[in-house]
C-alpha positions in Angstrom: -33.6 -22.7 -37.4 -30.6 -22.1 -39.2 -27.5 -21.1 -37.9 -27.0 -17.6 -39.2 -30.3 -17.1 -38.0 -29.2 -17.8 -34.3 -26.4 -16.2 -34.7 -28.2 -12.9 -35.4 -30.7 -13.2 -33.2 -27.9 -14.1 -30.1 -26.3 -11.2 -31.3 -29.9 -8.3 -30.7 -30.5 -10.3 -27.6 -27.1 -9.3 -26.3 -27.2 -5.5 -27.6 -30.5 -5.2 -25.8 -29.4 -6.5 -23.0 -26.0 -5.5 -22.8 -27.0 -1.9 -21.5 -29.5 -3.0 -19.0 -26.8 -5.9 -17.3 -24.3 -2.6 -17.1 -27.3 -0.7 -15.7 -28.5 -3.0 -12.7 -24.7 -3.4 -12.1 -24.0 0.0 -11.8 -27.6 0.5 -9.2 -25.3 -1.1 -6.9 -22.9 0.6 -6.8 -22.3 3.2 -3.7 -20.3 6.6 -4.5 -17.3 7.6 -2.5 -19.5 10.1 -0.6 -22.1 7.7 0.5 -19.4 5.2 1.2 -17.9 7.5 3.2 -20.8 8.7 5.1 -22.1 5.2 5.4 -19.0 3.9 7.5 -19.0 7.2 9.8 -22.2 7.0 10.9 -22.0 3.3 11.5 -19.4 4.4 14.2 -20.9 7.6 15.4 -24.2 6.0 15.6 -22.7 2.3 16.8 -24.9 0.5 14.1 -24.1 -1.9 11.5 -23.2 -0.1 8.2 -25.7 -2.5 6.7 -28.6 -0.7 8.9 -27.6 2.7 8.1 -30.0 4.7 5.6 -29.7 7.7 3.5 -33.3 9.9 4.7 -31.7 13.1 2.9 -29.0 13.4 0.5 -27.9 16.5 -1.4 -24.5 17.5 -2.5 -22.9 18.9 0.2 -25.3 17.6 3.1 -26.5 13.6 4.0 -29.0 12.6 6.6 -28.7 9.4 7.7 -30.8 7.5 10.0 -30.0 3.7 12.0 -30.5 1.9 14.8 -33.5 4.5 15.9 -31.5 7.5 15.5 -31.1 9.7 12.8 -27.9 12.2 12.1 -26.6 14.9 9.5 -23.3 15.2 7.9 -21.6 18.0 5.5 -19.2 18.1 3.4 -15.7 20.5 5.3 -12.9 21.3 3.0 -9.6 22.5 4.0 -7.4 23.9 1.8 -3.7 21.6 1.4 -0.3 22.4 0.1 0.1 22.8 -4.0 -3.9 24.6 -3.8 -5.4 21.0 -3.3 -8.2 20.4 -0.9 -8.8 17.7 1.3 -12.5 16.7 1.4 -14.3 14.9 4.9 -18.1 14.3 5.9 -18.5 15.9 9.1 -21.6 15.1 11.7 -22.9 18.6 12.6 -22.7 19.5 15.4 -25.3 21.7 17.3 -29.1 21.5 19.0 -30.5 20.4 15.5 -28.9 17.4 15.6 -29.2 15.3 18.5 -28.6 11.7 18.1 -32.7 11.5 18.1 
């Protein structure tokens, strides 16, 4: 085959695939939320991060489950000097959600 042939060709492979490599690396990835959810509930439900999974997750409100026991957190805000707000995932905290 000749060489500017290969070239080419080498050249489509990589534009095809280029997007799909970015796409299965990016699957991986975890957003800060979930992150931050993830390693809560590892402590609040004393399980391995690696055993905690997401059975609800919307915006403002994540449902996690591990180790046989399932929990809920939501999003509080508090407002902070300059009109900032700082962000944390709270478990809730009522009958609904036993450590069940």
């Amino acid at each position: 085959m000749p060489k500017k042939v290969v070239q080419v060709a080498a050249i489509m492979a990589l534009s095809l695939l280029g997007p799909l490599g970015l796409l299965a690396v990016g699957c991986g990835h975890e957003s800060a939320a979930t992150q931050q959810v993830r390693s809560a509930a590892a402590v609040d439900l004393d399980c391995d991060a690696s055993m905690i999974e997401f059975v609800g997750d919307e915006a403002m409100v994540k449902r996690v489950s591990g180790c046989g026991r399932t929990l809920t957190y939501m999003s509080k805000c508090n407002p902070t000097a300059g009109g900032g707000q700082d962000c944390r995932w709270k478990p809730v905290r009522d009958d609904s959600n036993k450590l069940n």
